[in-house]
C-alpha positions in Angstrom: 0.0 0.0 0.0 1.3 3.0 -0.8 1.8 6.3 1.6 -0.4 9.6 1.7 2.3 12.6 0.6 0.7 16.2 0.4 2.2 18.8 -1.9 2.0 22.4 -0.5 -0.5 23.4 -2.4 -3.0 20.3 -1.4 -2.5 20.9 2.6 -3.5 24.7 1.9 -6.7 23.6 -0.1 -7.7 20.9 2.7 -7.2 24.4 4.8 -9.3 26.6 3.0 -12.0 23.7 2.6 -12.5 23.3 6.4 -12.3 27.1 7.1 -14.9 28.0 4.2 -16.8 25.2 5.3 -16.9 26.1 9.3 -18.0 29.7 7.9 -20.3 28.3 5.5 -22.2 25.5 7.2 -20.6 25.3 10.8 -17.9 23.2 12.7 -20.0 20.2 12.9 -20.5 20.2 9.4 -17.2 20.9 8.8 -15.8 18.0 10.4 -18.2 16.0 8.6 -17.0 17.0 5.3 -13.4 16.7 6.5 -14.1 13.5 7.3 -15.8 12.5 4.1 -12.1 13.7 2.2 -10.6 11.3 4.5 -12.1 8.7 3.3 -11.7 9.4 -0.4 -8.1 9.5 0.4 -8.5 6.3 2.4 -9.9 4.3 -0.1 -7.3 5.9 -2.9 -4.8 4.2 -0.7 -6.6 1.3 -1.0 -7.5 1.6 -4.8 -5.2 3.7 -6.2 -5.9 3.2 -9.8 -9.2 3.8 -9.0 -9.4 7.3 -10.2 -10.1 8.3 -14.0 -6.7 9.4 -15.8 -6.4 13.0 -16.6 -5.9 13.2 -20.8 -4.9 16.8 -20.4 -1.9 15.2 -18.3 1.3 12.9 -19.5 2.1 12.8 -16.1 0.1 10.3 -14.8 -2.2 13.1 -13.0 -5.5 11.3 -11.5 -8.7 12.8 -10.3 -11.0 11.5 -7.9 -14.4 13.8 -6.9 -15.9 13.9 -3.3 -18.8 16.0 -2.5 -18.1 19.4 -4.2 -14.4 18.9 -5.0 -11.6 16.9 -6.7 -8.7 15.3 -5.5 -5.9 15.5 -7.9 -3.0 12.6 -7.4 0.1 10.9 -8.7 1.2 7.4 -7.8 5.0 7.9 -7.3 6.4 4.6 -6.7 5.2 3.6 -3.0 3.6 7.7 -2.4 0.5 8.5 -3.3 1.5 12.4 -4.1 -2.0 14.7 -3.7 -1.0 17.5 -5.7 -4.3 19.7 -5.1 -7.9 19.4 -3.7 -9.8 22.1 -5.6 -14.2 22.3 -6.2 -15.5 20.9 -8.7 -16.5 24.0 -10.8 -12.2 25.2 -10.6 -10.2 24.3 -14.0 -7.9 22.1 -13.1 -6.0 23.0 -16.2 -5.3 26.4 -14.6 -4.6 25.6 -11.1 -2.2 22.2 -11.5 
């Protein structure tokens, strides 16, 4: 099974997700949603092939959606690499 590994960018999306959603819809809510991320990646560590190749990307780049947003990952040998965690309605194009 491979290891979780964040890039930058992905640890201050995961950020910005649970502040927005704490001002949004609460702290219990929040958590919630948090938790349902966790899982994704959970089950990405599982299945990591599981998520549709990215045709835009030569790279490898994988997406995988949970509730409003996209995870975006690279298997790297024995790291799963999430490279960014953005919503749904963000183009990825622009922001990997």
């Amino acid at each position: 099974m491979p290891r979780l590994d964040f890039a930058w960018a992905a640890l201050a999306d995961l950020d910005t997700i649970y502040q927005r959603s704490i001002d949004d819809h609460g702290l219990e809510q929040a958590d919630t949603y948090m938790g349902l991320i966790g899982e994704a990646l959970a089950l990405l560590l599982d299945y990591p092939l599981v998520g549709t190749l990215l045709a835009s990307r030569s790279n490898g780049t994988r997406r995988r959606s949970v509730g409003s947003h996209v995870i975006y990952y690279r298997l790297l040998g024995n790291r799963l690499r999430v490279l960014r965690v953005l919503h749904q309605r963000m183009d990825a194009d622009r922001h990997l």
